[in-house]
Structure formats: C-alpha cells, structure tokens
N, C-alpha and C positions, 0 to 999 in steps of 0.2 A: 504493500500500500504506500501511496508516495506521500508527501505534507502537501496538503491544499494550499498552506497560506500563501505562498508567491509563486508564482512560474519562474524556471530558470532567468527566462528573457528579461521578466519583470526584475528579477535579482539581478543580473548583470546590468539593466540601464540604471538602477538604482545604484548600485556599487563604485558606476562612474560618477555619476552625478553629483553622488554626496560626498565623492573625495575618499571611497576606501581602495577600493579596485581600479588598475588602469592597465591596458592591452599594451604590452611590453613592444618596444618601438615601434610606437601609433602612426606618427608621423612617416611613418616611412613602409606602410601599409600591416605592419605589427608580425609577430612571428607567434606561431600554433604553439600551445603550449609553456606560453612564458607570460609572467604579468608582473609590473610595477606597484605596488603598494602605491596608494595616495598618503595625503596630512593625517585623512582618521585610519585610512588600514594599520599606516606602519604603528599609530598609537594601540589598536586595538591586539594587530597583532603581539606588539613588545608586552602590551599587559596580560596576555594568555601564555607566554612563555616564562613571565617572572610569578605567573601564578602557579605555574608549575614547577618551577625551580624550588620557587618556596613549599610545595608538595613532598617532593621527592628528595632535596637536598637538607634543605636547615630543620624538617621536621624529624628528620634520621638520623640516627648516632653516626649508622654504617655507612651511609649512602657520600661520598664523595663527588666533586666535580672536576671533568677534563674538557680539554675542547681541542681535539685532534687535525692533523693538515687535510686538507680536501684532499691533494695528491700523496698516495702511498705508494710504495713499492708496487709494482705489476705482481712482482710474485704473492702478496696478501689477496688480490683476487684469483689467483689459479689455486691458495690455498682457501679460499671461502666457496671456491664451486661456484662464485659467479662467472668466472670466461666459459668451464664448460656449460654450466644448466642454469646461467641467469637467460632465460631466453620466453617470447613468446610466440604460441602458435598462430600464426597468419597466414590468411588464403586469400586470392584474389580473383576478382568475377571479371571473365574473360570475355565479354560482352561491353560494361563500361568501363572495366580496366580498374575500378574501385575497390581499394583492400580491407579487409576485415581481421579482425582476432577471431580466429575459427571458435574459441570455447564460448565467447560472449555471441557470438551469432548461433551457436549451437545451443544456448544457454544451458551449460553442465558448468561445472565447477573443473574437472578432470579436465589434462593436458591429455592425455590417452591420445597417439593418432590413430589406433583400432576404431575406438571408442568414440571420436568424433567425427569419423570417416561415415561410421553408419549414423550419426544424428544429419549429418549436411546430406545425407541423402534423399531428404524431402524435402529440404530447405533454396526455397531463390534467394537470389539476391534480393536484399529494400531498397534499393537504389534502382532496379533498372526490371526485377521481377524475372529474369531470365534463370537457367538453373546452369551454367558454364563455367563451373570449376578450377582452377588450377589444383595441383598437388599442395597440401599443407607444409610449410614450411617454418623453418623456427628461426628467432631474428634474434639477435644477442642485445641487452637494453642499455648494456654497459656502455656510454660515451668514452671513445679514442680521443687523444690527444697526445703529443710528442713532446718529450722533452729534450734543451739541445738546439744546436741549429742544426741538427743532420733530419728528415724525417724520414725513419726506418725505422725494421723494424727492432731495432735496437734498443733506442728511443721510445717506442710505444711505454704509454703510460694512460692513467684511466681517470676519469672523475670519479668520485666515490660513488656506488650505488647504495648507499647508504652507510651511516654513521656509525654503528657498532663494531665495524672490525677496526678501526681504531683504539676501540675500550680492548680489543681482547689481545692485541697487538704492545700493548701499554700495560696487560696485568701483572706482569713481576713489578715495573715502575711503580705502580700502584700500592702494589701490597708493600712494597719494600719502604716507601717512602712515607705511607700512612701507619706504619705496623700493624695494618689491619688484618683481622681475624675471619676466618666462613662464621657465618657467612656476612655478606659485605656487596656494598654494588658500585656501581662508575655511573652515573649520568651524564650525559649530552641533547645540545642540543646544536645543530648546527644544518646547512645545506647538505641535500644529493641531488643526483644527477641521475636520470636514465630517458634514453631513448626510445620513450616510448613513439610506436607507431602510428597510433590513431588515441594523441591526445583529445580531451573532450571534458562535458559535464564542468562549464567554468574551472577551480579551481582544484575540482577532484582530482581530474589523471593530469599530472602537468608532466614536464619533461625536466625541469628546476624546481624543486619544493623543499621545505625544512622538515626536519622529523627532531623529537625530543623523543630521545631514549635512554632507561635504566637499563642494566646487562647486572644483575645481581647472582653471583658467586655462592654457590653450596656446597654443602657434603651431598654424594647420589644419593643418600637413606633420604635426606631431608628437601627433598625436591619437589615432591607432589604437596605436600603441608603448604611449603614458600608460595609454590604455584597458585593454589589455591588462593592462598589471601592474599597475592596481588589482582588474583582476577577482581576478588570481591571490590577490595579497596579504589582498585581504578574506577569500577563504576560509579561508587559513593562520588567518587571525588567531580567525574563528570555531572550526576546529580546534584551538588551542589551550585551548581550557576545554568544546567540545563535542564527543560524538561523532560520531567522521567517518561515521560509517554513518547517521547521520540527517541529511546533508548530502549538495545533492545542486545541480548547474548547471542552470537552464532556459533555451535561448535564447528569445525574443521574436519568435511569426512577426512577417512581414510584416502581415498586417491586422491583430494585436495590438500593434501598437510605437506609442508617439506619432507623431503626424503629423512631430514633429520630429527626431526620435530618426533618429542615423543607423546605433547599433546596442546590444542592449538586452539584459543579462543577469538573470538573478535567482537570487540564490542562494537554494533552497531549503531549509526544515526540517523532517523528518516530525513531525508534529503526530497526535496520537490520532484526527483526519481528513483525516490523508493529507499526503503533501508540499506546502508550502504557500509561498507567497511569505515572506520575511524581509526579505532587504534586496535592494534593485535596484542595478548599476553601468548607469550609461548617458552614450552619447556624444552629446548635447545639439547637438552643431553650433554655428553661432554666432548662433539661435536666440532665446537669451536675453537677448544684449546688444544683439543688432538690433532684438527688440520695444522694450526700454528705450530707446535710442536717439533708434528713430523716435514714441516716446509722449511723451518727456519734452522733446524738444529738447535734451538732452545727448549731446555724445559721449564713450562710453565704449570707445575705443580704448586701443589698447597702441605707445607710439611707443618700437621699437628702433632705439637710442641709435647700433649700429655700423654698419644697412644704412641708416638713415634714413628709415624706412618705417611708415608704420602700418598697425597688425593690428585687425582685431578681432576677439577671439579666441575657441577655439571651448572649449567645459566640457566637462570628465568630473566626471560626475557619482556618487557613493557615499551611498545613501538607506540606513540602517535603521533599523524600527521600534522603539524603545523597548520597549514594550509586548508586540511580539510577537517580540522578542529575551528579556525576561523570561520571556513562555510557554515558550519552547523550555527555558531554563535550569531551571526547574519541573519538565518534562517529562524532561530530558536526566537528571536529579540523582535522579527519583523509585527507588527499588529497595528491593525485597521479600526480606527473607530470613529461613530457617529456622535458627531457634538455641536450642539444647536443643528442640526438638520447640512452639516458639512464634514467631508469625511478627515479626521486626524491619520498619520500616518507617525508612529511614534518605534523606537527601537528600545524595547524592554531589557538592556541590556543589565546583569548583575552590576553593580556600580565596581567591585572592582576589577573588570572588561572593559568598562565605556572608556570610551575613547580621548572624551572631555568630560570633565567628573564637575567643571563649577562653568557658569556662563556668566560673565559682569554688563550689563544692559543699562547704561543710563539713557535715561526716557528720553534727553533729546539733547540736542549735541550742544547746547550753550557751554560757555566755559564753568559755569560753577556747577553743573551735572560732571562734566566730565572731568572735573580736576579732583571730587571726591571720587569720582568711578576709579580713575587711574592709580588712587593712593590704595584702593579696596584692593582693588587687582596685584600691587605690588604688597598687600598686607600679606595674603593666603596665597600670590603664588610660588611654586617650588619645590613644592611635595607633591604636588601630583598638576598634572594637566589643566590650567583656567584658560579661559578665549574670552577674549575683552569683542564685542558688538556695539554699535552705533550705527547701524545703518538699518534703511527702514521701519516701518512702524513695528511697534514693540509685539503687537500679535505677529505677524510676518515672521519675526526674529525667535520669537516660543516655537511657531512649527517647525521652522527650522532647528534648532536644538533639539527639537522632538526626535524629529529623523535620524540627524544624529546620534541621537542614545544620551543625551545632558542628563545624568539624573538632580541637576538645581539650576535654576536660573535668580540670580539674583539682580534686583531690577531697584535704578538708586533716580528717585522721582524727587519733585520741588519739596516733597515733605520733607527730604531727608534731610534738605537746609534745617529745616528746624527743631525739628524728634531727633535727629543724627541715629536714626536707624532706616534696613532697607528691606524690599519687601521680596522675599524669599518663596518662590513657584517648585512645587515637587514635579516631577516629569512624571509620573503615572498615575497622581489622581488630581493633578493640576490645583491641588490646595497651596493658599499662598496664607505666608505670614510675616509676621511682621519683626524683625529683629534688629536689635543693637547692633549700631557696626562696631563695637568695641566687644561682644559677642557672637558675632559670625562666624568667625576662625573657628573657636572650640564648639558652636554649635556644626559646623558642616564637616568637620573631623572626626565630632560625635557620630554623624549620619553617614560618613562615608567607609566608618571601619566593618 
C-alpha cells in the first residue's frame, strides 16, 4: 500500500521550491541520479544525522566514532565480494532498446537467473508492451576510477560502495587505541557510491547517497541476543520522530539474504510507492573479518584477556540510508489542512528535524520594529537555526514557515515598543502568545528540547 499524502511529483516540485531538494547540475540539463541539497535540505538533513550520532554514539559506552577515506585499497573490494557479486541483474527490450532490472520487473526478490528466466516469460515490456528479450545480464555497481596519471589497469581504484568496510579495515586501530572490549561497535556516517543503472523514485535509488552505519563487534555465542535488540531499538528510535503506521518489519527470504548474512531484517517506510527499504539490521557472521584477514595477511582477532582465547568475531550490523531517511521525514511531516475555508500546507516536522527551529517577523519594516527584531535575532541565535523575515504580509510569511516545518514564529508588533514583549505563533495548532522578550530564550529552549 503506498502513502496517499503526496505524489512523488507533488514531492519533488515541493522539494524544489521550498529550498530542500535540487536536481544536481540543473543548469546544465542535471544528471540521473544525483541531487544538491538546498538552504532547508542540507539543514534538515545535518539534523537527522546529528540525531543519530547522538543515538548511537554519546548514548553508548561501546559505540565509538571513525570516519574512513572514500578511496580504499582495490584489494578491500575483491576482499568484500563487491568486484565479484556486487552486481545487478538487467535485461533489455529489444524493441525500444529500454533497460530494466530483471528482479524489479519480474517483481521477486531472488537474483536467480533460472528463476527469473521463467517469471519474464509472460512479462512485456511497460514501455513499448512488446515481449523481445535480451539475455539477462549482471552489471557491476561499483564506480571505477584511477589513480595516478597513468589510467590502467594498474591504477584502477573504486568509490566506496559503501561505508562499513572501512570500520572492519580499521578494527585492530580501533580496538587497540580505545582498549575496547566485545562487544563494542564503530559508527559512520559518510558518502557511497554505486552505479546504479536505472536510478529513480526521487531520492530513493540515487547513484551518490550517504548511509550512517554501526558495525558492532561480538563473541558468535552472543550474536542473535545483540541482533535482536538492535533490531528492536532501531525501530523505537525511528518511532520517535516518525509515524508508527508508516513503519513497518520485513524479514529477508532465504534467496534474498546475502550469501553471508546469517539473518536479515529491514525496516521499512511507506513511501508515496509503497513500503520500501530504509534501513537494514543484519547479522554478518564472521564474514567480514575472515575476508580481511585472509586478503590482507592481518589478523584481526579478538584475544579474551580471562578465557585466553581468540575470537574472531562475528558483526551486527545497523545500515540506514541518509537520503532515504530524509525522504521518509518529507513524507512523514507533509499535511494539508482547511482553515477559514483555504487550504494550509504545513511540515509537521519533530522540532529536532526542522530545518529552522525559530522564525523572527517584525510586522513591518520601520526602523524601530526592526532594530528590536535584529537584537531578538542576535539574542537566541546560535544554538540552533533562527531566519530573521521582513518581507511581505505577516500571514504570507506564517505559511511560508508552515511549509517549511518552523515549529515558532515569533512576530515583534508596535506593542512590543511598549509591553517589551512579543507574540509567539506555535506551527501546529497556530496558538499565539504572548511573551517577555527578556523571557523568550529560556521559554523556546524550554519548547525546543
């Protein structure tokens, strides 16, 4: 079932418009697959990442932070099984010449080519409705690039397909320099890269996107316990700034689990196309440090100090998309409503998501409105995001912060010459009051924790 509340469409002009989202070299007809942050995305995004840092880092004893080079050794991807099986299956309709991911056209979950061989066999093409096949084929997603001025294949080097094998590449650093103990985890959050084929669904499949990932370190006995209560915990945590009802568990068959995977949850987000992957918890095995291991001639064991044994230990893994943790929160915040017989279009975002957490509004641009707006504005900004307005009429300038996701507007009127207080508009039930400006600070500190 997909979310009624916006169409894609609807959300991508919206996205532009209001400054979050913008199609990555516009000017110059934009490239598939890549987007620019506007003024409120890079805000909204920075605050979903520091809301997660703060999750997973400063609320754990164990949980450390790194933050790894995009470009690694070639050989960390022939040791990850990304050169040989980071790959997907695509076919193209030999009619328009138009290519697909055979599994999403076949819609199975399995890479199987048996197995999807027979589903496209009553399948046409949506694009042209003919049924003219090519052989399935498998395409590598790993972005090439060279290092050096020679390019060969020497030279060849990768963008990272993602940010974890830098944590397992960096686990003696880790353990050694924190004298951390199993179990223990590394978090990141940083870009990857892959080439996908048939980027789409705005911000979902990109071919540049961020991921914030924990890679948390066990003993094998204690692997499915850990597993478990990251799965649980990631949800809670999603639950707290999204709603539960667009939140939803998918297990991982068997033909859909990585080869390594010894078991694989995803928490889903109903997305305007349906419930959709966000973030993955997965139990890795010991998988990760084995290939490392046997690639590098390093061992990256764990020697317990009391039984005098070494482990090498198995990861639970916590992936989510940046990117497509944004979309959800766009989605989640989006709401339409009727007031006086005209429609509001307001962003319900959690306040600490919103993009701009205070709006300063004086009523009209004379100098002694705007020379106390200017002093409010430099009172309370600094800790968090304020946006000083003067332009147009002060309704105009509310729905505007609406859209945005403001959750205060603070509006400094001819009263405030005299009362020296100003009047204070909530974003979600539009109730206004009236405060001290020598009490504004610790009241919207109060309201914003």
């Amino acid at each position: 079932m997909s979310n009624p509340k916006i169409s894609m469409e609807e959300l991508v002009s919206y996205a532009k418009r209001r400054g979050f989202v913008f199609q990555a070299s516009e000017i110059y007809g934009g490239i598939s697959g890549m987007y620019d942050f506007g003024p409120y995305g890079v805000e909204l995004k920075n605050n979903l990442k520091k809301l997660w840092w703060k999750e997973m880092v400063y609320t754990n004893e164990n949980i450390t932070g790194l933050d790894s080079a995009i470009i690694q050794s070639p050989k960390v991807w022939e040791a990850s099984g990304h050169v040989e099986r980071f790959s997907d299956p695509m076919i193209d309709c030999k009619a328009c010449k138009k290519r697909f991911r055979a599994d999403k056209l076949a819609d199975i979950d399995s890479v199987d080519i048996d197995e999807l061989n027979s589903k496209l066999i009553d399948i046409v093409c949506p694009n042209c409705e003919e049924h003219d096949w090519t052989e399935i084929r498998h395409f590598n997603l790993l972005m090439k690039t060279f290092l050096g001025p020679i390019e060969d294949s020497s030279a060849t080097a990768y963008l990272r397909g993602e940010t974890c094998q830098g944590i397992y590449t960096n686990f003696n650093n880790v353990r050694e320099t924190t004298r951390a103990k199993l179990p223990f985890g590394v978090a990141q959050i940083g870009k990857a890269f892959r080439n996908e084929i048939t980027p789409g669904d705005f911000l979902f499949r990109q071919r540049e996107f961020e991921q914030a990932e924990m890679q948390m370190f066990v003993e094998p006995d204690n692997a499915k316990e850990v597993f478990e209560s990251w799965k649980q915990r990631r949800m809670q945590w999603h639950q707290s700034f999204l709603q539960k009802d667009n939140l939803r568990f998918r297990e991982h068959g068997e033909n859909e689990r990585a080869h390594y995977a010894k078991d694989a949850w995803d928490i889903e987000y109903n997305f305007p196309f349906g419930f959709k992957e966000m973030e993955g918890i997965h139990n890795r095995g010991d998988w990760d440090l084995g290939r490392h291991s046997k690639y590098s001639g390093q061992k990256l064991e764990y020697f317990n100090e009391e039984s005098k044994e070494h482990t090498l230990p198995w990861v639970v893994e916590t992936s989510v998309g940046v990117d497509r943790l944004f979309l959800a929160a766009l989605v989640d915040a989006y709401t339409e409503e009727e007031v006086n017989d005209d429609k509001r279009v307001v962003m319900k975002f959690d306040p600490r998501i919103a993009p701009v957490k205070v709006a300063i509004l004086p009523l009209s641009k004379k100098p002694e409105l705007s020379g106390i707006a200017h002093e409010i504005f430099s009172s309370i900004a600094g800790e968090y995001n304020v946006e000083y307005d003067e332009t147009q009429s002060i309704g105009k300038r509310y729905r505007r912060q609406d859209e945005i996701g403001t959750p205060y507007c603070v509006t400094v009127d001819f009263e405030s010459l005299e009362d020296k207080a100003v009047t204070v508009r909530d974003r979600d039930t539009m109730a206004q009051e009236r405060i001290k400006i020598e009490e504004l600070k610790s009241y919207l500190d109060e309201k914003l924790k």
